[in-house]
N, C-alpha and C positions, 0 to 999 in steps of 0.2 A: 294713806300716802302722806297726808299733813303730821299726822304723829312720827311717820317715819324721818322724813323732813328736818322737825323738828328735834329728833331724838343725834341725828348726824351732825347739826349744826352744836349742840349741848357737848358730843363727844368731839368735836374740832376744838371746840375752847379746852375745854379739860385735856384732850393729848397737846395742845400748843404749852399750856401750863406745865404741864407736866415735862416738855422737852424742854422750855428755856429754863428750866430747872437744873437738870441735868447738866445742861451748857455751861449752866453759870458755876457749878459744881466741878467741872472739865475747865475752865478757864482759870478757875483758882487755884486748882493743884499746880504744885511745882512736882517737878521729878525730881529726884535725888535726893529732898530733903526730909528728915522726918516728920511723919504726920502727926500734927496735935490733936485734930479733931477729927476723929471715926467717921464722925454724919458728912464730912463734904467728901467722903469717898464713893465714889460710883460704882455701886452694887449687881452683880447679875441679876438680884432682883428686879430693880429699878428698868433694864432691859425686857424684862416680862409682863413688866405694866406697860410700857409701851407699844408693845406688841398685841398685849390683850387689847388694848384700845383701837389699835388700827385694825383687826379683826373685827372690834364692833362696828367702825365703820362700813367695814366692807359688807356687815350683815343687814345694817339699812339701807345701803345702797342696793344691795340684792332685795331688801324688800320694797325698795321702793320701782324696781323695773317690772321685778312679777307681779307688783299691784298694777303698776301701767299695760303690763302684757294683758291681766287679764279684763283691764277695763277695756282695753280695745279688741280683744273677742266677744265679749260681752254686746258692745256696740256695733261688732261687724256682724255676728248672726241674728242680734235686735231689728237688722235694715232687711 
């Protein structure tokens, strides 16, 4: 549970970086005018890494409830 824990808090900072990225990327575009620089264009890709990430959240969060689930089976047929 503690690696799990740990492993959610490590992908909170990395999906938060990764988003005010983005943001900052979406704030600097203008519309209408031409673009000079390729890299502040916000990418489909860029959307798939975010998405990967919040998936990985979601996957220690799920391991972090079936390690709780099965510590308190464990405990309840232990008594």
């Amino acid at each position: 549970m503690t690696l799990n824990g740990v492993g959610m808090i490590l992908t909170f900072f990395g999906v938060e970086a990764i988003i005010g990225t983005l943001v900052a990327r979406s704030l600097t575009q203008v519309e209408g005018l031409a673009i000079y620089n390729a890299s502040q264009l916000i990418e489909p890709l860029d959307m798939f890494v975010v998405q990967a990430n919040i998936n990985t959240i979601l996957a220690q969060f799920v391991g972090i409830i079936s390690s709780a689930w099965l510590i308190s089976r464990i405990s309840y047929h232990h008594h």
